[in-house]
C-alpha positions in Angstrom: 9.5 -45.4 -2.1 8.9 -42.4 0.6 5.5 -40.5 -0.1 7.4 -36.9 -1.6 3.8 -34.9 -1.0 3.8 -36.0 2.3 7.5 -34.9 3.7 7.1 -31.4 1.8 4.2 -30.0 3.5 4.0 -27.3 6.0 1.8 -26.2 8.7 1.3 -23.0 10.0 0.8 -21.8 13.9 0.2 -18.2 14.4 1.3 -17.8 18.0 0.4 -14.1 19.2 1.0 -12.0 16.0 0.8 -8.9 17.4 3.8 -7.9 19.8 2.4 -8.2 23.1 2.2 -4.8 25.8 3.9 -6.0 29.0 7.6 -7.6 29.0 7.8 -11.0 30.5 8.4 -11.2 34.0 9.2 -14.6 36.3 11.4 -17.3 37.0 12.6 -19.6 34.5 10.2 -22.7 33.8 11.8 -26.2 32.5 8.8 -28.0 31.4 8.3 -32.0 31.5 6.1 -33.2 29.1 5.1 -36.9 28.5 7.4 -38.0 25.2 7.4 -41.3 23.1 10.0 -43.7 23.5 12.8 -43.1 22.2 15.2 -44.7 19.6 17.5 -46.9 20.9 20.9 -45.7 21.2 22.9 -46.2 18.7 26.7 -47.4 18.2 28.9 -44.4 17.6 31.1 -45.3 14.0 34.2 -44.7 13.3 34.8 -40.9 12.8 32.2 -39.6 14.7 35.0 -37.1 16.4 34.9 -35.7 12.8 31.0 -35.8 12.2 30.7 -34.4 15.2 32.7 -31.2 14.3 31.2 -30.9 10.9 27.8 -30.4 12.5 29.1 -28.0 14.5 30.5 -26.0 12.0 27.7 -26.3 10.0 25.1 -25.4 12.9 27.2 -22.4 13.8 26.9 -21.4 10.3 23.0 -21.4 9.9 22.1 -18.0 9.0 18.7 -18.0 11.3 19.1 -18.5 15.1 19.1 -22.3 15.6 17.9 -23.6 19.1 17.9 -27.5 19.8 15.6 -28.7 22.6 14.5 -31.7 24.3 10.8 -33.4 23.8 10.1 -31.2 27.2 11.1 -27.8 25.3 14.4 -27.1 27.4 17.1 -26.1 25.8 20.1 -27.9 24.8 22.1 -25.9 22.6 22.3 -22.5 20.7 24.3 -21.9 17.4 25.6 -17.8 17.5 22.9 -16.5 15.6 20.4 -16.8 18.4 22.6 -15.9 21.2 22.5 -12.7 19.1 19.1 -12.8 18.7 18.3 -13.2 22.1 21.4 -11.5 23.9 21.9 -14.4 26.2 25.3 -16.2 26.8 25.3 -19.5 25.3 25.5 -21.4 28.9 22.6 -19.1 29.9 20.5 -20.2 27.0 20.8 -24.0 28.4 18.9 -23.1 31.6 16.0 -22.2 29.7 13.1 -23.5 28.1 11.6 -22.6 24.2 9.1 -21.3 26.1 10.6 -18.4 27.7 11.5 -17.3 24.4 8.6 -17.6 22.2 6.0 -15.4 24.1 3.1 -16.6 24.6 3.9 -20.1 24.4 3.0 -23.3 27.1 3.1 -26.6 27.5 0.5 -27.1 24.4 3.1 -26.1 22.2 5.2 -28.6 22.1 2.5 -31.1 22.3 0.9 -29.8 19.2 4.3 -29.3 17.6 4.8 -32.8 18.5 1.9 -34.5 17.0 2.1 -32.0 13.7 5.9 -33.2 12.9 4.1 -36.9 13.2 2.7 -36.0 9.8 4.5 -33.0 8.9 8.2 -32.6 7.7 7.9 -28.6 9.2 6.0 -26.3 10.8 5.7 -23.0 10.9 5.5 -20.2 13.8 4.6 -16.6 13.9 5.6 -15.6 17.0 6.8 -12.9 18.9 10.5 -13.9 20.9 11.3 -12.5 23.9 15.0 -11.3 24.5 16.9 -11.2 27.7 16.1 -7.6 28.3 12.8 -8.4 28.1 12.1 -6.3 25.0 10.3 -8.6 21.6 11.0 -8.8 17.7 8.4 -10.7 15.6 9.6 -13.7 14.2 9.1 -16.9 11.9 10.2 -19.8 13.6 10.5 -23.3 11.5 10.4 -26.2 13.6 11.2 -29.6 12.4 12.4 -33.0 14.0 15.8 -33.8 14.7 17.3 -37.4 15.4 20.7 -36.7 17.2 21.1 -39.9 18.8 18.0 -39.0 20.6 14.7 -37.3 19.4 15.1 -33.4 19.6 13.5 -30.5 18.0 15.2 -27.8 16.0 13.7 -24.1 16.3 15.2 -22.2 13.4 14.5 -18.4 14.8 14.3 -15.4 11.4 14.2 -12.6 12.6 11.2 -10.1 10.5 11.3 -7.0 11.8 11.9 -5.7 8.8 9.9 -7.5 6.2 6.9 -6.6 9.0 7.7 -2.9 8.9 7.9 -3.4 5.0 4.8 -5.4 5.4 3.0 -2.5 7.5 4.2 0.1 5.3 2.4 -1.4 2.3 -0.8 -2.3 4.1 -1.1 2.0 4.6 0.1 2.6 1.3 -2.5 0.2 0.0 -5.1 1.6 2.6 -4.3 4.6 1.2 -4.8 3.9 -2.7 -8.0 2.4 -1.7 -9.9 5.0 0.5 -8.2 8.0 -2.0 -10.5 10.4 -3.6 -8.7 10.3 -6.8 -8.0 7.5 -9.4 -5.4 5.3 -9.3 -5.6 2.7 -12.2 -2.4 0.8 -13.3 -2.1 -0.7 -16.8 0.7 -3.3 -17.8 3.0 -2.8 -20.9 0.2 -3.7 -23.2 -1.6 -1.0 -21.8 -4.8 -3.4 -20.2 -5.6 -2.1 -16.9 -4.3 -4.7 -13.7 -5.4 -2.6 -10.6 -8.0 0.3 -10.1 -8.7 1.6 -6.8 -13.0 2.6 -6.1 -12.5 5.9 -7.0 -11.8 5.0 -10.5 -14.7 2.5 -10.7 -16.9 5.2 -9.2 -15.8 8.1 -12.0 -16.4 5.7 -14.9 -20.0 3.9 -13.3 -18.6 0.5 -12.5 -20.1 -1.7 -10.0 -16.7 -3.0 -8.9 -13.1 -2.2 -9.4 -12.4 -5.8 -10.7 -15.4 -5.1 -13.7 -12.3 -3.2 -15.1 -9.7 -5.5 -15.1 -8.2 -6.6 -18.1 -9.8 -4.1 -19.5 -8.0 -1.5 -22.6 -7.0 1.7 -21.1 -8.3 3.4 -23.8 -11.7 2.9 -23.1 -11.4 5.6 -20.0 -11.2 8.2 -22.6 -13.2 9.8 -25.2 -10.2 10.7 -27.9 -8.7 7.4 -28.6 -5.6 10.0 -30.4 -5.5 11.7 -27.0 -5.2 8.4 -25.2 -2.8 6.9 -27.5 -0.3 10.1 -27.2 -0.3 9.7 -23.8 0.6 5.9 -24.0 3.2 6.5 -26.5 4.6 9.7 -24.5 5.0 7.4 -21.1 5.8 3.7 -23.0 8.3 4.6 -25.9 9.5 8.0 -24.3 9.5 7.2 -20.8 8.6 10.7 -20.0 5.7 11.9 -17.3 2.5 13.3 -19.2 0.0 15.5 -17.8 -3.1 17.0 -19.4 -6.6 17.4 -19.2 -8.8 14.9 -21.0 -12.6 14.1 -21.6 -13.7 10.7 -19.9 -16.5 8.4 -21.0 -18.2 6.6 -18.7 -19.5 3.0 -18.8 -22.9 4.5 -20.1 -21.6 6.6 -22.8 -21.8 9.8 -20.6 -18.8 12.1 -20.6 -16.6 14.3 -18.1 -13.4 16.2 -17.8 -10.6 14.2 -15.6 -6.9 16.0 -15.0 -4.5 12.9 -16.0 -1.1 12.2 -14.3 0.7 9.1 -16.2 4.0 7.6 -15.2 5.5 4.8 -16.0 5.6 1.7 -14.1 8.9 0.2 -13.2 9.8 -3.4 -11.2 12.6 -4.2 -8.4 15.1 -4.3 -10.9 13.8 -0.7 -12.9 12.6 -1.9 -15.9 9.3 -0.5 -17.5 6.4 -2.9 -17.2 3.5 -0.4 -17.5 1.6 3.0 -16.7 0.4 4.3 -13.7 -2.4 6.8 -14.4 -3.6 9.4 -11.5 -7.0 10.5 -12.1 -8.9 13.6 -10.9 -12.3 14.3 -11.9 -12.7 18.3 -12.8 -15.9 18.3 -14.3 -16.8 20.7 -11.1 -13.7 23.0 -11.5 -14.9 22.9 -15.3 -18.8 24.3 -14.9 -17.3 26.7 -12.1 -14.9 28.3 -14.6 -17.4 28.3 -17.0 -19.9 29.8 -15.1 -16.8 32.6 -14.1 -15.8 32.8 -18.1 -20.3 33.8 -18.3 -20.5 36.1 -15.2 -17.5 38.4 -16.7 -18.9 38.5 -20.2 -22.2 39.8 -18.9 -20.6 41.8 -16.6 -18.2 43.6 -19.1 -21.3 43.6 -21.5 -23.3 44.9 -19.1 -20.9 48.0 -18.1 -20.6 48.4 -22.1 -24.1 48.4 -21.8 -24.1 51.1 -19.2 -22.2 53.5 -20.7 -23.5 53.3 -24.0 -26.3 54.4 -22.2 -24.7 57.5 -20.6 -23.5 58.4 -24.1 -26.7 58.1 -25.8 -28.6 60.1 -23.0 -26.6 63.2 -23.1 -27.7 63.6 -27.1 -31.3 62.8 -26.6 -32.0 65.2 -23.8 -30.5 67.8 -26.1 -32.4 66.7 -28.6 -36.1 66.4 -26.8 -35.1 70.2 -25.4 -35.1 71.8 -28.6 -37.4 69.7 -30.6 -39.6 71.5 -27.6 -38.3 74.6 -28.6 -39.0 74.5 -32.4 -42.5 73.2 -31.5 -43.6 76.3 -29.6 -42.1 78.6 -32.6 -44.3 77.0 -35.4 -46.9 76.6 -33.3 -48.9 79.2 -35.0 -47.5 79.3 -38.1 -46.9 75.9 -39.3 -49.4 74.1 -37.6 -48.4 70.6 -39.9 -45.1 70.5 -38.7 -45.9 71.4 -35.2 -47.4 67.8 -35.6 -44.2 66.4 -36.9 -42.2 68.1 -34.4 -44.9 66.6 -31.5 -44.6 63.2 -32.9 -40.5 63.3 -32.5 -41.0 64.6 -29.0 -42.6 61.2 -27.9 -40.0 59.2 -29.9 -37.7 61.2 -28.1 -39.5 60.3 -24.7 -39.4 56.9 -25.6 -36.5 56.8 -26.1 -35.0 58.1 -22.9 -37.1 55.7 -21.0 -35.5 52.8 -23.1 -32.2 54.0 -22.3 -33.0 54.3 -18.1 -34.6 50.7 -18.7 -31.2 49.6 -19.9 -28.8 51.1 -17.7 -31.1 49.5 -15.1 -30.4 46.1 -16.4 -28.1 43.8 -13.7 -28.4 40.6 -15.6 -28.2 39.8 -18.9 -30.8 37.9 -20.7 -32.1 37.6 -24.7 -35.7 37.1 -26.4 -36.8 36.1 -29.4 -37.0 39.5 -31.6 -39.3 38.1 -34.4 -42.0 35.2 -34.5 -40.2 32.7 -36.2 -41.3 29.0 -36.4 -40.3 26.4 -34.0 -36.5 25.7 -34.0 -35.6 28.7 -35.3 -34.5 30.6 -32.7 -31.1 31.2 -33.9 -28.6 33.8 -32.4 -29.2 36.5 -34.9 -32.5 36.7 -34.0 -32.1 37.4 -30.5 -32.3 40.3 -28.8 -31.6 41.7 -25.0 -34.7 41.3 -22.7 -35.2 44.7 -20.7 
């Protein structure tokens, strides 16, 4: 009984992956390599006509370009797939050898290719293939062994342009994800988290990206009912949700993080989970904060101001003619003279309070009464001048 394992495995030959600079240029080369004996001939049955005509149909039909060569890598044959490919006739294909259209390829190829189909049923080249204009598309060639009377190799030719370009575009995208500033964290329907990029892993003080995986994704947030609205809102509504939440990190410490959550959706457009953009604000936070402070001093310190101005206008008055009355009693009433004197200083005092306030530019409290440690409630505060 045939060894299964042994006919279904595949070797790979990356031949040139990247599509080469310079078009190929020179004659034609047919290659003779030293080949094994081959099978003897064989009788031709009965209905080989027929056979014969089948395989053509059916190699005509292949959906890749299908190229049959000798041991020495010319060409015999080429189904219409390939003369598509390669934009050569199907008579011009015959005077040329596999290796003047797999760039990059020699003599060693079909020796290698050779000894690998020995132990191998396939095997499998990335190559770039050279068309008659001389221009390239990358390509996966299959090659496998062929016993058509004689020993010959098939080259089954695909074509991936555009599973490379797809290939490419998702490299940058991934690229991308991975060198972004902001979070990008995925969760599956069950909301455990399957992909973070380093950003996330940085925000939340993980060592690695992959410390996270499997992980809830409620544990990036510090209000589980937060968290769970917007899994609901995203899962069972299948509506966007934005807001701005508080974070905990892995050590317990907590920041502000904008959220962007959408669901995820496969090929065919069904839900399968969340995908969560993350922006830390904790800086945008403090600044507005730090705004929200400046204008409350500043509009308390402009109150400030022109309480001052209001209060100055009355207490010059008031200084003048307590001056006044003190020079009119000051013969006759020589006890209230004294009062009168002692309102004039309160008066002065007071009008130097009032310039020391409206000099004030920034706005700063002391303790108003000696009160014991931890005590030093708002109430008994007062502003520093």
């Amino acid at each position: 009984m045939p060894d299964r394992d042994r006919f279904s495995r595949t070797m790979r030959i990356d031949l040139i992956p990247d599509a080469p600079k310079q078009p190929v240029s020179g004659t034609k080369r047919r290659v003779v390599v030293a080949k094994p004996a081959a099978p003897a001939q064989r009788k031709e049955p009965a209905g080989a006509g027929e056979e014969s005509s089948r395989y053509e149909e059916l190699f005509q039909s292949v959906y890749d370009g299908a190229l049959i060569t000798d041991l020495s890598g010319h060409i015999m044959d080429a189904n219409a797939r390939a003369i598509e490919f390669l934009r050569y006739t199907r008579d011009e294909m015959r005077d040329l050898t596999i290796f003047d259209v797999i760039s990059g390829s020699d003599e060693s190829l079909i020796r290698t290719l050779w000894e690998n189909l020995e132990e191998e049923r396939f095997t499998l080249i990335q190559a770039h293939c050279v068309r008659k204009d001389g221009t390239y598309f990358p390509s996966e060639i299959a090659v496998n062994k062929l016993r058509l009377g004689e020993v010959r190799l098939g080259f089954f030719v695909r074509d991936i342009t555009v599973r490379r370009q797809a290939e490419e575009m998702l490299r940058t995208e991934h690229n991308a994800i991975q060198n972004a500033g902001n979070g990008i964290a995925v969760a599956n329907d069950e909301a455990l988290l399957e992909y973070v990029n380093p950003a996330v892993a940085a925000m939340w003080g993980y060592a690695r990206p992959d410390d996270m995986l499997g992980a809830d994704v409620h544990i990036l947030f510090a209000d589980r009912a937060v968290s769970d609205a917007m899994v609901a809102a995203v899962r069972d509504t299948d509506h966007a949700w934005m807001g701005e939440c508080v974070a905990r990190r892995n050590d317990g410490g907590e920041f502000h993080v904008q959220v962007s959550a959408a669901c995820n959706r496969n090929s065919d457009g069904e839900p399968v989970g969340i995908v969560l953009s993350l922006v830390n604000i904790n800086d945008r936070k403090r600044a507005e904060s730090a705004e929200r402070e400046s204008e409350r001093q500043r509009v308390m310190l402009e109150s400030l101001g022109a309480a001052c101005h209001h209060l100055g206008q009355p207490a010059t008055v008031l200084l003048a003619n307590l001056g006044i009355i003190q020079k009119r009693l000051a013969e006759t009433d020589p006890a209230t003279v004294d009062l009168v004197t002692a309102s004039i200083s309160a008066a002065r005092s007071l009008g130097a309070i009032l310039h020391k306030l409206n000099a004030v530019r920034e706005y700063q409290t002391m303790q108003y009464l000696g009160a014991p440690e931890g005590s030093d409630m708002e109430e008994n505060r007062i502003l520093k001048i």
